[in-house]
N, C-alpha and C positions, 0 to 999 in steps of 0.2 A: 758079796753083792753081785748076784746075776743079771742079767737085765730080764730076765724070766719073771710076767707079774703073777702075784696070788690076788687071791681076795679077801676084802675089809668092809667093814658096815663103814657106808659111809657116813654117817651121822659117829661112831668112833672118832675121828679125821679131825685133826684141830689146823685150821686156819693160821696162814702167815699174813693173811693181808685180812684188812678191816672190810672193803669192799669188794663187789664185780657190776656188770653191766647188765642189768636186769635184761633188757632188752637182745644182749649179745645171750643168757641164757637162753631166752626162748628160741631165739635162732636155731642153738645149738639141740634143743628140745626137737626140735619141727625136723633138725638131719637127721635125730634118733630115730623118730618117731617113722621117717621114710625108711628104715633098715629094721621094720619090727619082726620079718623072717628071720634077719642075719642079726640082732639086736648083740648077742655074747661078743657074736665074732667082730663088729665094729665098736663095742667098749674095750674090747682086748687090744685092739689097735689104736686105743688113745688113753692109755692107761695113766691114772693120777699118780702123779711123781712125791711121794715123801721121803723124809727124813725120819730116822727110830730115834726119838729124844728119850729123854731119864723117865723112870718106869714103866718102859715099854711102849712109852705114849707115841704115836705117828703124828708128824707135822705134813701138812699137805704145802710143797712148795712149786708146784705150778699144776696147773686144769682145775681149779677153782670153780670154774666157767662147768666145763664137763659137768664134775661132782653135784653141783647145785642141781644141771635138767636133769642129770638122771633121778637124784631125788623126790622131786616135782615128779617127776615122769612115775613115781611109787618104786622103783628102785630102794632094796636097803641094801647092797656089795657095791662094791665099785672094783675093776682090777685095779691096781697099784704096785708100784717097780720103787722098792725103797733103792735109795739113791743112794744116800749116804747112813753108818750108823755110828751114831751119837748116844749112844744110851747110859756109856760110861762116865758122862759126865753129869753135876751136878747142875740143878735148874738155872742158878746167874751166869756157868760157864759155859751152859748149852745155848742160850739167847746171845751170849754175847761170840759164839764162834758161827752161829746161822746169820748173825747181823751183819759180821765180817764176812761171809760167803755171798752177801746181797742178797741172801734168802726172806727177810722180813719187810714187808712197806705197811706199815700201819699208819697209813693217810687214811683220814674219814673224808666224806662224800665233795667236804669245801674246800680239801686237798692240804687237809692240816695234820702235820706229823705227830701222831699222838703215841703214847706210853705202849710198851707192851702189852700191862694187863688189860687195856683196851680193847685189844684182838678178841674175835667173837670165839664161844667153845667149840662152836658147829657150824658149817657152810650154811645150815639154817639161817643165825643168827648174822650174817654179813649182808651190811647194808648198798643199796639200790646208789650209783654213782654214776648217772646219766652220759657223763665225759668220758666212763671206762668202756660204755659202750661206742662212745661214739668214735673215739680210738683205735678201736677194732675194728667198726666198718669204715671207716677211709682207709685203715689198711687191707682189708681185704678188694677194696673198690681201685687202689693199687698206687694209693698217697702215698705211703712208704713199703721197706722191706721190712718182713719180723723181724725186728732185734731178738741176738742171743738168748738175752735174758730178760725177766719181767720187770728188771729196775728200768730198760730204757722204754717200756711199754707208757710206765708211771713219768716221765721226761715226756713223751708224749702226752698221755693228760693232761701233765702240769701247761704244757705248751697250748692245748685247744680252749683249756679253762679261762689262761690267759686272755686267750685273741677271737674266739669265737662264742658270742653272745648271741641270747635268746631262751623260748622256753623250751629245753631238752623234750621235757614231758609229755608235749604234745605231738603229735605223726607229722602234723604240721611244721611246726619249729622245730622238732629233730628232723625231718629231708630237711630245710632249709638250711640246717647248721651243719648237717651231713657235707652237703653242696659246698658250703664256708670251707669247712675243715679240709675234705678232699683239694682241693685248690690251694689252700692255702700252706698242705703237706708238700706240694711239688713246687714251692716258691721260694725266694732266695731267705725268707726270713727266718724257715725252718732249718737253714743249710746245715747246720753245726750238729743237730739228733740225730742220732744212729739209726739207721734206715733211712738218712733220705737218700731219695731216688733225683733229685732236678727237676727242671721243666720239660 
């Protein structure tokens, strides 16, 4: 296992998470789209992270987010830096040592933990979850630090689902819940989630 990536259709790529932030896509679409001289060399440098599960099948366990614009963007490769390989084992023993890795969140959009077979075949098929976006941008607006890993991303969601109401959908009510959420990442109420930063 190198950290050297190759390349993979992304539409091959099967999903650990049910959702992403539609909106955190297009972002991510709009930095590709500014690097369309240098487009290889700035996908090489955010290369999708998988696992090699049982028959050779790749699990994508983080850049979700990525895999999606470049698709959208008409992209069919993506680099990818397999991480761990798993192939030796069989399908219940392979779910159940990526779930113990904290590799898996199959939360749908209302932040409800749902079954494996859930999870979509294709980054295609993962649904639009306004609060995963909106997670993202108060963290990159400087609400908290990245956590490690993408379980504390989804503690975050759970946490703005929680406390910060309105309609995501609209540009309107996402700045305004934007606004909520950044604020309310640097306040005493968030202290206990990995990445907070304080007031």
């Amino acid at each position: 296992m190198g950290s050297h990536s190759t390349m993979a259709l992304i539409k091959a790529l099967h999903p650990t998470q049910l959702t992403l932030g539609m909106h955190h896509v297009r972002q991510k679409m709009d930095a590709s789209r500014a690097h369309v001289a240098t487009f290889e060399e700035f996908m090489e440098r955010r290369p999708v992270k998988a696992v090699l599960g049982p028959n050779g099948q790749l699990y994508i366990i983080d850049h979700h987010h990525w895999a999606r614009a470049w698709l959208e963007l008409g992209k069919e490769q993506t680099p990818i830096v397999v991480v761990r390989d798993l192939h030796k084992l069989g399908k219940r023993a392979f779910w159940q040592r990526i779930s113990e890795l904290g590799d898996v969140h199959p939360y749908d959009e209302h932040g409800v933990r749902r079954s494996i077979s859930a999870l979509p075949p294709t980054v295609e098929g993962m649904i639009d979850d306004p609060y995963r976006s909106l997670a993202a941008f108060a963290r990159n607006a400087g609400g908290y630090r990245k956590p490690k890993c993408a379980y504390a991303d989804f503690q975050w969601v759970a946490f703005f689902r929680k406390h910060v109401k309105g309609d995501l959908r609209t540009i309107h009510g996402f700045a305004q819940a934007l606004a909520d959420a950044t604020r309310l990442a640097r306040s005493r109420t968030a202290r206990k989630l990995p990445g907070y930063l304080g007031a």
